[in-house]
Every structure is written in structure tokens, then in C-alpha cells.
C-alpha positions, 0 to 999 in steps of 0.5 A, spaced: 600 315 524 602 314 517 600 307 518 594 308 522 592 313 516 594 307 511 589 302 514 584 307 514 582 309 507 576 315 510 582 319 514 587 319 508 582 321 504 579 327 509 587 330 509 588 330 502 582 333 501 583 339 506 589 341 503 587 342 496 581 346 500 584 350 504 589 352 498 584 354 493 580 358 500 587 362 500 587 363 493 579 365 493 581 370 499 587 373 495 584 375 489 578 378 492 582 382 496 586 384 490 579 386 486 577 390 493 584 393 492 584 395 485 575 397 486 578 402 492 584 404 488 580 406 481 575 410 486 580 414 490 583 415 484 577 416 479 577 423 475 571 427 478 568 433 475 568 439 479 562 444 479 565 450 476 561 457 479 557 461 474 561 467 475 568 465 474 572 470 470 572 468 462 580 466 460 583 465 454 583 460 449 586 459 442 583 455 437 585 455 430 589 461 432 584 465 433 584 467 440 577 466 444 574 469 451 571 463 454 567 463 461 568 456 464 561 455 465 561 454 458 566 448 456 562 443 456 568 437 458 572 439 464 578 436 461 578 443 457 577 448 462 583 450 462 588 456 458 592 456 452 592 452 445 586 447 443 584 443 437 577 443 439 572 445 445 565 443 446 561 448 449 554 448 451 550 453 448 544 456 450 539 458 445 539 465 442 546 467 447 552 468 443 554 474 448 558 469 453 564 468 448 568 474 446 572 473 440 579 477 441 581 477 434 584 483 429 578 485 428 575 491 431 571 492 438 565 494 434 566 489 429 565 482 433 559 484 437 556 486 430 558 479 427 555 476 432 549 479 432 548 477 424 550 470 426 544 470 433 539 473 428 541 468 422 540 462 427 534 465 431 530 465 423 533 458 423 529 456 429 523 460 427 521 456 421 519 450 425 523 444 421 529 444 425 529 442 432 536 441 434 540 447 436 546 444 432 543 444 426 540 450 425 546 453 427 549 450 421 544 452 416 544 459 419 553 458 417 551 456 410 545 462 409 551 467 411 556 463 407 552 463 400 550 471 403 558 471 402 559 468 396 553 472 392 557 479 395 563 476 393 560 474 386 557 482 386 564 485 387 567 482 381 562 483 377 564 491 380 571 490 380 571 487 372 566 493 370 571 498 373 577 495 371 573 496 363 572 503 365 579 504 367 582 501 360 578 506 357 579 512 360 587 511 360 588 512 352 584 519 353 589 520 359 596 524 357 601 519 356 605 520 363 599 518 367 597 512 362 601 506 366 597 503 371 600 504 377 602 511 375 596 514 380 598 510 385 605 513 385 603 520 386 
């Protein structure tokens, strides 16, 4: 056969190149089916969200060591709906609704509510001006108006705490002599 495919060029030919072609056919079909394997495999396995009940009972999360009442319908990353200690969580917030989350802190029951009800009529007097659109921003602008609140409070207060500490220095030389040491009511 060898000899007959010596003297005739056409059929030589014809042999190499169905050997290459058929081993570069082998080929192509292994990697698509590797590409298909992996597509099959990428889909089972990709992470899906799971839609979360509205009602589902709130758990605990703590952030920055305060702990917080969190319902899971508003952690807006699935990755984090989950209790325990977190850097960050990003929530969804809805306008005007602070009441889903509950801080559990070591601050008494009627002092949170009452906190989030200045911070929700701080943002809801940011948002009646107009120029903020974003729900973001006007709930950083309504922290920064509460923070300046603070700081003049703060500023009144030493100024109270200076005008007393004055009146103290006077007073105390008219005091008999073993009530002049400052600690001294303290003591009694």
C-alpha cells in the first residue's frame, strides 16, 4: 500500500491531512465540552439571593460594638443577613421609617425611640427644603445639623460649668474653714 500511495501524490496527501484534521476535530470537541462543564458547574453553583419574608422575626447585629435589632428585609446584601459582629451593613431605608431598626444599647427604653424620632424629623426637614433629592444625602446633612445642635449645647454647657466653677472660687473663702476644700461636700 505504501508503494501505491508513493507513486500516487493525491492519496498521500489526502492521509496526512485527514490525520491533522481529525486531531484538531478531537481537540475543538474536548474544549468545548470543558467550557460546557465549567458553564454547568458555574450555574449550579452560583450563589443565589433568597427572597427574605417580610415578616421574619429581626435578629441581633453588632456593629461598632453597639448592638442593633435588625429585621432581615432590610440588610440590603444577602451576605449579611446573618447575627453576630459586623464591620458594616447596608440596609435599605425607606423614607421617613426609622422604626424597623432598634438599637439594644445601654441607653434606656425611652431614650432610643425618642432619638429616633429627632434624628426622623431632622431628615424629614431636610427633605422638605427641596434641594436634596437623594435620601443619602439628607441623611447626612440632618447628622451634621444635630452635630452642630451638640457642639452649640456643648459650648453652652462650659460656659455654665465655667460661670459655676467662678462662683464656687468665690463663695468658698466666705465658707468656715473645714468646708473650703473642694471635695469636701462631696465627702459628707
Amino acid at each position: 500500500m505504501t508503494d501505491y500511495a508513493a507513486h500516487h501524490p493525491k492519496i498521500a496527501k489526502r492521509a496526512g491531512r485527514s490525520a491533522s484534521a481529525g486531531l484538531a476535530f478531537a481537540l475543538a470537541t474536548l474544549v468545548v465540552l470543558i467550557v460546557a462543564g465549567a458553564g454547568i458547574v458555574a450555574l449550579l453553583l452560583w450563589p443565589r439571593s433568597v427572597p427574605v419574608a417580610p415578616d421574619a422575626p429581626s435578629f441581633p447585629i453588632t456593629v461598632g460594638g453597639v448592638l442593633f435589632n435588625v429585621p432581615p428585609a432590610a440588610i440590603r446584601v444577602p451576605l449579611q443577613r446573618r447575627p453576630g459582629a459586623q464591620d458594616r451593613v447596608f440596609l435599605i431605608a425607606v423614607r421617613g421609617q426609622v422604626q424597623g431598626v432598634t438599637t439594644m444599647a445601654d441607653v434606656p427604653v425611652k431614650t432610643s425611640p425618642t432619638a429616633l424620632q429627632y434624628l426622623d424629623k431632622a431628615i424629614r426637614a431636610v427633605m422638605s427644603t427641596g434641594g436634596v433629592v437623594e435620601t443619602n444625602r439628607a441623611v447626612v446633612l440632618a447628622a451634621l445639623q444635630i452635630t452642630g445642635e451638640l457642639f452649640e449645647v456643648n459650648a453652652s454647657l462650659k460656659s455654665h460649668d465655667d460661670s459655676i466653677r467662678a462662683l464656687c472660687d468665690y463663695v468658698r473663702p466666705l465658707l468656715p474653714p473645714a468646708k473650703r476644700q473642694p471635695g469636701a461636700a462631696a465627702a459628707q
